[in-house]
N, C-alpha and C positions, 0 to 999 in steps of 0.2 A: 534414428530408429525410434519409432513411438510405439508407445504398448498403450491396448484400452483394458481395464481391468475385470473383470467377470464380476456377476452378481456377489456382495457380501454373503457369506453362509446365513441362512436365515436365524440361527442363534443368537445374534449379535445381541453383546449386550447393552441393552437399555444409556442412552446417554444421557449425562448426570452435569449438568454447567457448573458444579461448586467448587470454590477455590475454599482451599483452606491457608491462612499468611500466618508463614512462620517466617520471625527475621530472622532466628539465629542462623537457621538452616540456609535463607537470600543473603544474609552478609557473608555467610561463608563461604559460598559455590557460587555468588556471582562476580561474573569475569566480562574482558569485553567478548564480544562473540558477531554471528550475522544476525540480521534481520530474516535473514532465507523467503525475501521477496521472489528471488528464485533459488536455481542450482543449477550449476555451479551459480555463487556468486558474481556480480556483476565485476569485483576486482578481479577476478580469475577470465575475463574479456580479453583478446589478446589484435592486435592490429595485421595480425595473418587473416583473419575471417574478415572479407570487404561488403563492397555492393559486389562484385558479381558472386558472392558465395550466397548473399539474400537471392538474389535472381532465381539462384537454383533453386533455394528453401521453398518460393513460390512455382516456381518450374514443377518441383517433386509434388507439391500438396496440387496443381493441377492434375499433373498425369495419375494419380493415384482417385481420380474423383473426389477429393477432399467437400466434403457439402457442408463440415461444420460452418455456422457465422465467425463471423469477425467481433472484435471489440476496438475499438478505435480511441487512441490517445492523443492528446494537442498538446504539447506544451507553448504555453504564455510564458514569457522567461520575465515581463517588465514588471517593475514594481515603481511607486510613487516615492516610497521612502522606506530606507531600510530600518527593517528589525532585528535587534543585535543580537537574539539565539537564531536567527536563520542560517540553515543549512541547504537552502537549494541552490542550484541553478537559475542564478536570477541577475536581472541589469535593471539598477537604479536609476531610473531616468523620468525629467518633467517633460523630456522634447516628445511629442506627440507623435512627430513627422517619424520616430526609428517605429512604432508601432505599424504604421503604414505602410513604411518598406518592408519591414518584417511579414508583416498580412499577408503581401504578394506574393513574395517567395514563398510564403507558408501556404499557401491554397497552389502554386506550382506543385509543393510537393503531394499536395492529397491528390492533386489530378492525376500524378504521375501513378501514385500508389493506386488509385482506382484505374484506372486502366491496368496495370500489372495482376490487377485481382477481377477484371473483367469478367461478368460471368457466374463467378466465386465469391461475390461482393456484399454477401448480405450481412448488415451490421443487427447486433444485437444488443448490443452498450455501448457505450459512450462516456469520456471523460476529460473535462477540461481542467487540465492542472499548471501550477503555477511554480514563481512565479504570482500572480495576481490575473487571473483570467480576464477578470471585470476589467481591468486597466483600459484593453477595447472598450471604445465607446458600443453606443445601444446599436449604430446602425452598420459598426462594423463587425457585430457580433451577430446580426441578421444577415448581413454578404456572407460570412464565411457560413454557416448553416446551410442558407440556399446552398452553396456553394456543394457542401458535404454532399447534402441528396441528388447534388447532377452527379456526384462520384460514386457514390455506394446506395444500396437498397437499406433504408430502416425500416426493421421494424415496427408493428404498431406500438404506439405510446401505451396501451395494455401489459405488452410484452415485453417492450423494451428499458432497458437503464440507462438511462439518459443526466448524467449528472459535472455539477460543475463545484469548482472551489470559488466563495465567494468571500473578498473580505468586504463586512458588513461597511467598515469605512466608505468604501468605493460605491454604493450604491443607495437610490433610493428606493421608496416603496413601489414608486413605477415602474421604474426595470427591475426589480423581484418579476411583476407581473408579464413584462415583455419579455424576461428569460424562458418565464414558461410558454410564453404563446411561440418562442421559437423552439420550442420542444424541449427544453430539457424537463426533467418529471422527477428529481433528485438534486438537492443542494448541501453543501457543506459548509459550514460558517464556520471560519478561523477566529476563536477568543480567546484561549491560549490563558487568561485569567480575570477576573472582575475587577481585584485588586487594585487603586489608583498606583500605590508606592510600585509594584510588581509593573504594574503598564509603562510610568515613566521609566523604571530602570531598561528595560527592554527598548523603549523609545516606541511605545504603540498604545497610545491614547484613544481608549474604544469605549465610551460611556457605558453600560449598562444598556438605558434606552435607546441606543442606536440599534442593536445587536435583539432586543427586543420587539423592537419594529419589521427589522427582517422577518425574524422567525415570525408575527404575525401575518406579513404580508405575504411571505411563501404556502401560510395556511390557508388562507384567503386565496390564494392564486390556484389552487390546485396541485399544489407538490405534493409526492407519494408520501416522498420521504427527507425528513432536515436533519440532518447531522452537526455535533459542535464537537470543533478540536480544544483540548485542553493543553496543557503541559504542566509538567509537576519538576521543581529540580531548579526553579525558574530563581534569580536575584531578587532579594526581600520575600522572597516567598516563605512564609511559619506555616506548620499547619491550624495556627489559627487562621489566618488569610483565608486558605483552603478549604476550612470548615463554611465561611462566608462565601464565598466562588459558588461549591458543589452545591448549597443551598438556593441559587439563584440559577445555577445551572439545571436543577431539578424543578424548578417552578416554572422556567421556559419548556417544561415537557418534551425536548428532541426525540425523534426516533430511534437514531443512535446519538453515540459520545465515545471519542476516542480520546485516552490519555496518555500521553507521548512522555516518555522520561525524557528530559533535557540532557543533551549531550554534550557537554562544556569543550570543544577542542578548537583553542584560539588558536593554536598551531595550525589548522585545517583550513578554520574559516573565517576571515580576517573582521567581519563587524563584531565579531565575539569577545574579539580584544578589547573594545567596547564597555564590556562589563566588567564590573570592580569584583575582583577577587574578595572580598572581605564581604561582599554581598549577596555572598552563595551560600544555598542553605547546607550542613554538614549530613554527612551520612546518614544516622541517625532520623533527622529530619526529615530528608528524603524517602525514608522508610515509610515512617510513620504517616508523610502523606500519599504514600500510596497504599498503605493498610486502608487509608479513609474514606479512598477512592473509593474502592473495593465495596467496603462496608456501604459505604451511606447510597450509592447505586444501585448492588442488590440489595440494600434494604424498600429501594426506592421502586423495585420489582423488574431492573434490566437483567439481562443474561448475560455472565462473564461468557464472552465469545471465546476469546483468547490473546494473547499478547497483551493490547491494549483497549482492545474494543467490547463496546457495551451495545447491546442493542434492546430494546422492548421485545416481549417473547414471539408477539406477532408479528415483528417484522421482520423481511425478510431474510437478512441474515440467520438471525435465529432458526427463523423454519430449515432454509439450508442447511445449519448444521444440524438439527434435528434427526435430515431427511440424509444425509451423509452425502452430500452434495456442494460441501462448501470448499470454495478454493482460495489460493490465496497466488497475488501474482503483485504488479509492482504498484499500484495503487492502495497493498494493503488485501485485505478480507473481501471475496467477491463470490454472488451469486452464481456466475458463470463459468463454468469450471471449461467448457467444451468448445471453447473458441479458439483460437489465433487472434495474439496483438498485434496489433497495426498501429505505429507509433508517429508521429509528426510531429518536429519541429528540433530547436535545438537541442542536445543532451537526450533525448526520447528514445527510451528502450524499450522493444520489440519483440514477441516471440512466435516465430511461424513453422508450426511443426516440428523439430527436432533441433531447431536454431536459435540462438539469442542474437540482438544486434541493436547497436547504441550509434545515436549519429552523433556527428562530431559538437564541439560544448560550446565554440564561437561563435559570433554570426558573420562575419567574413567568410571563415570555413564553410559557414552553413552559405551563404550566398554563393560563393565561388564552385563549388557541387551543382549547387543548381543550375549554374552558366555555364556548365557545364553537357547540363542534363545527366546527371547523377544523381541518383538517388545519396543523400550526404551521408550514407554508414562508414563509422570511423572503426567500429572493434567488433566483436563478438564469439562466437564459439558455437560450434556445431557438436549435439550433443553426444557420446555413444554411447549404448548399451547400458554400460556400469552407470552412467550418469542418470539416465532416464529412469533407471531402476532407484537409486538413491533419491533423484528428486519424487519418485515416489512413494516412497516411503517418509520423507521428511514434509510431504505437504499433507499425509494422513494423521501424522502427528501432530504436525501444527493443526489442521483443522479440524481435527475429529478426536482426537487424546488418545487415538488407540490405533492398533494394527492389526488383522490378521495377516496372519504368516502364511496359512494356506493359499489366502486370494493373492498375496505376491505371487506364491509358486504357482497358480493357475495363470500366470502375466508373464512371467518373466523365466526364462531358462536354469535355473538356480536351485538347488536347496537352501534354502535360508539360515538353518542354523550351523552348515558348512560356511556358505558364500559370508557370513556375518558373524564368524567366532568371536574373531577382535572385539566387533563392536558387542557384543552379547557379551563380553566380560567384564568390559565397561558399564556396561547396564547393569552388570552384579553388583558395582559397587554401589551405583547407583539407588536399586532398589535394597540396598543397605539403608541408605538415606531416607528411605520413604519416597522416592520420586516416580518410582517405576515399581511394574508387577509384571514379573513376565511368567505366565501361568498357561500351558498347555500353547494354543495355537493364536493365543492374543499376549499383544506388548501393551498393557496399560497404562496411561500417567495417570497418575495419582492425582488427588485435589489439592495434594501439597505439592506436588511437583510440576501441576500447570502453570504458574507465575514461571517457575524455570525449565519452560518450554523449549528455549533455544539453547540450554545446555546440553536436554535432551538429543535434539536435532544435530547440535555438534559431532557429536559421537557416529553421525553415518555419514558424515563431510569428508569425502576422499583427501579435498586437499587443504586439510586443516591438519592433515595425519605427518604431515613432512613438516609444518612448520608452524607455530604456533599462532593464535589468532593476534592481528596486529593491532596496533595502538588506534588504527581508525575508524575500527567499530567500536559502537556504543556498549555498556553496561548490559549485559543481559537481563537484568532488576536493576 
């Protein structure tokens, strides 16, 4: 069941990007928690929901005349050589040849998916995530593109988001320039730290001027927009280091900058082991570089978006959330709130209309589906009522700091401060803390309460209520 929401009441009040950092208040209240790239959560996926339950999800948004666009995902899973805080879905390999075979079947599946969506095809963004996308060479990375536009309508490059993860390693100034002639108009460069001693510990040696080069040559090329990932939390990292990083990461001017807390769980993910325990930074530390983040970014004039994301006031995310338009789905903070994903490749999670769906994490798995002609969906969940209503409410809070409770009830079946007592009590204690305001027909987070946004969000996670959040999510701060 999907709900569209009616006009905000025209009082709304005024949105204010300032974070205010309190540690005592983050050492104390943070826990692990979700990310709430959706809701339910992707661990709450269950192998009851297949392909032919997607079939239907597209079946329904057909007979319903669905005209929203599409957003379309790829995952690259291959990488050159591993980095010892990676947490993806990812295969270590120098054999060329598995990237080829992989290609195949991977543009089998976009063909399949666009014809499934025949008709209803029009894309509006675009992302290539990794993995290491670049891994494709230049002219395999031109096949699959043509490829895309025989399957789906894009957008014009005006209109459209068109963006890839690029590690600056893997490329030269050239293909900066040949990515965009193959249309992407948005890039993400993973640096994760400037750091030498922080790079070797990690085992990801990326000069400065490497990374510099990019970012010039994607200026030069015509990209809308360049983004750089950070991580803070990282082995040998002080906040002295930090202080040198942020500085250089400010003098590269990005668009945006995301800053990712490291999330230490060698139990989870095996190159982590990797890293020497005696060479992680302690709590405290960890604090402290992310107070600096904070600090030396907006001082630098970006807009605390949320979570982790920074962006310049003029671009577009910021306008987004300005304009209360911002969403947030599994790539993180996105302009596009009013599409359906349409996901490709291994591990690539999906959501069309009231559905989630994740294919399966292999590439056997993933080949054998195909040879099947299956579309490879391994899990997922079909949403109801309660859930659609809760992930709405929790993607207000994540992207906008606030709620009205009228515009729910103008959505959704419900009294809200019936249907939401429990969590409204929660919230009492909450705005004891200074995290929340809950005053007349608006739930406010606070500027001290935005860093612990996903504490907030906890509190309307149906099934966080039965069982407490588990050891493999990350630190909420």
């Amino acid at each position: 069941m999907t709900q569209q929401l009616q006009a905000v009441p025209a009082k709304i009040p005024p949105f204010q990007p300032h974070v205010d950092f309190d540690a005592g208040l983050i050492s104390r209240l943070s826990k692990s928690g979700p990310r709430y790239t959706s809701y339910p959560t992707a661990d709450r996926f269950t192998e009851s929901f297949g392909y032919r339950d997607y079939l239907h999800a597209v079946a329904d948004r057909r007979t319903r005349g669905n005209a929203r666009p599409l957003s379309l995902y790829l995952h690259i899973p291959f990488c050159d050589t591993v980095c010892y805080y990676c947490a993806c879905n990812k295969i270590v390999t120098r054999n060329r040849e598995k990237a080829a075979t992989y290609l195949a079947y991977l543009k089998r599946e976009v063909a399949m998916q666009g014809a499934l969506f025949a008709g209803m095809n029009d894309v509006e963004q675009l992302h290539f995530g990794g993995g290491t996308p670049t891994y494709l060479s230049d002219a395999q990375m031109g096949e699959l593109m043509d490829h895309l536009r025989r399957c789906f309508r894009f957008a014009p490059d005006a209109i459209g988001e068109y963006s890839i993860e690029v590690d600056p390693r893997t490329v030269s100034v050239e293909r900066v320039h040949s990515l965009r002639a193959q249309g992407f108009n948005r890039i993400s460069l993973g640096v994760q730290d400037f750091d030498a001693e922080v790079q070797k510990a990690v085992n990801r040696i990326q000069p400065e001027e490497e990374t510099r080069a990019v970012i010039a040559a994607a200026r030069a090329a015509g990209f809308r927009s360049v983004s750089i990932d950070l991580i803070y939390g990282l082995p040998k990292q002080t906040p002295q280091t930090m202080t040198a990083t942020l500085a250089k990461v400010v003098a590269a001017d990005p668009d945006r900058i995301a800053v990712y807390h490291y999330a230490h769980l060698p139990h989870l993910f095996k190159p982590q082991r990797r890293i020497l325990e005696q060479d992680m930074p302690d709590s405290d530390a960890k604090l402290r570089m992310l107070q600096m983040c904070i600090e030396r970014l907006t001082a630098a004039g970006y807009v605390y978006i949320g979570m982790d994301h920074f962006a310049k006031p003029e671009d577009d995310l910021a306008i987004a959330q300005r304009q209360g338009r911002l969403h947030r789905n599994f790539q993180g903070y996105s302009t596009h709130a009013d599409t359906d994903l349409v996901s490709c490749g291994v591990s690539a999670i999906g959501a069309v209309g009231a559905t989630y769906s994740q294919n399966v994490k292999t590439l056997d798995a993933y080949y054998d589906a195909l040879d099947r002609n299956d579309l490879p969906v391994a899990r997922g969940t079909r949403l109801g009522m309660d859930d659609v209503l809760r992930r709405t409410v929790i993607q207000k809070l994540m992207c906008q700091f606030e709620l009205s409770i009228s515009t729910i009830e103008q959505a959704f079946p419900v009294v809200f401060r019936q249907y939401f007592a429990a969590e409204l009590a929660q919230l009492a204690a909450m705005e004891e803390d200074g995290l929340v305001v809950v005053n007349g027909d608006w739930i406010s987070v606070s500027s001290k309460g935005r860093l612990l946004i996903r504490n907030v969000c906890m509190v309307f996670d149906r099934y966080l209520a039965t069982r407490s959040a588990e050891p493999h999510y990350s630190k909420t701060v």
